[in-house]
N, C-alpha and C positions, 0 to 999 in steps of 0.2 A: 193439215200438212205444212202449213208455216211454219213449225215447231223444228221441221228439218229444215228449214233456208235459216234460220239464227243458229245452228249448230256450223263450226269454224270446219272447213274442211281439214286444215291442221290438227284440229281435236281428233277430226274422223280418223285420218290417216293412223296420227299418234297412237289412237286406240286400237286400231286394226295390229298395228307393227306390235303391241308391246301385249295389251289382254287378249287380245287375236291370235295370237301365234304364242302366247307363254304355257309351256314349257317350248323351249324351242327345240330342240332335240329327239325327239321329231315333232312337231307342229300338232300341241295338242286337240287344235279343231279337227286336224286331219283323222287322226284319230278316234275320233267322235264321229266324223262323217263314216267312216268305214264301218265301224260298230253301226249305225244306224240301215247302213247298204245291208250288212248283215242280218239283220233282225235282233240284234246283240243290244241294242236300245235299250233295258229294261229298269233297269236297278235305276233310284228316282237318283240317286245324287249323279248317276252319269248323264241322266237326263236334265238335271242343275247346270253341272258341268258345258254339257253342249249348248243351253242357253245362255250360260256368263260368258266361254267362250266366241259364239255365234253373234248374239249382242250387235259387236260391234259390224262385224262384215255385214249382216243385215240393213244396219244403217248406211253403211256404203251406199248399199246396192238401191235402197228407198232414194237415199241424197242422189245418185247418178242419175236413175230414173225422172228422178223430179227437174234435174237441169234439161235433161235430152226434150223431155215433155212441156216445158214453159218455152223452149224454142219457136 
């Protein structure tokens, strides 16, 4: 898990704002989430898609975890 304290939260953020959210119009993760609430998941490049998209929030969510936890 060191791999995630040498990642710059800048980068995270960065990441989050811009391949996180692109298209932005409506928030293509959002979209991907709902297909998946759905059962709509299927076709493997929407399943591509919500991995490149997801990606980054994921790491968010590992880096936040990991600060709250080394407290």
């Amino acid at each position: 898990m060191s791999f995630l304290d040498r990642i710059p939260w800048t980068l995270v953020l960065v990441l989050c704002l811009t391949l996180g959210l692109a298209p932005f119009q409506p928030p293509h993760i959002w979209e991907k989430l709902r297909m998946l609430v759905r059962g709509e998941l299927v076709r493997p490049v929407d399943i591509f898609d919500f991995v490149l998209h997801g990606v980054p929030w994921a790491i968010l969510v590992m880096k936040g975890l990991r600060e709250l936890t080394r407290r």
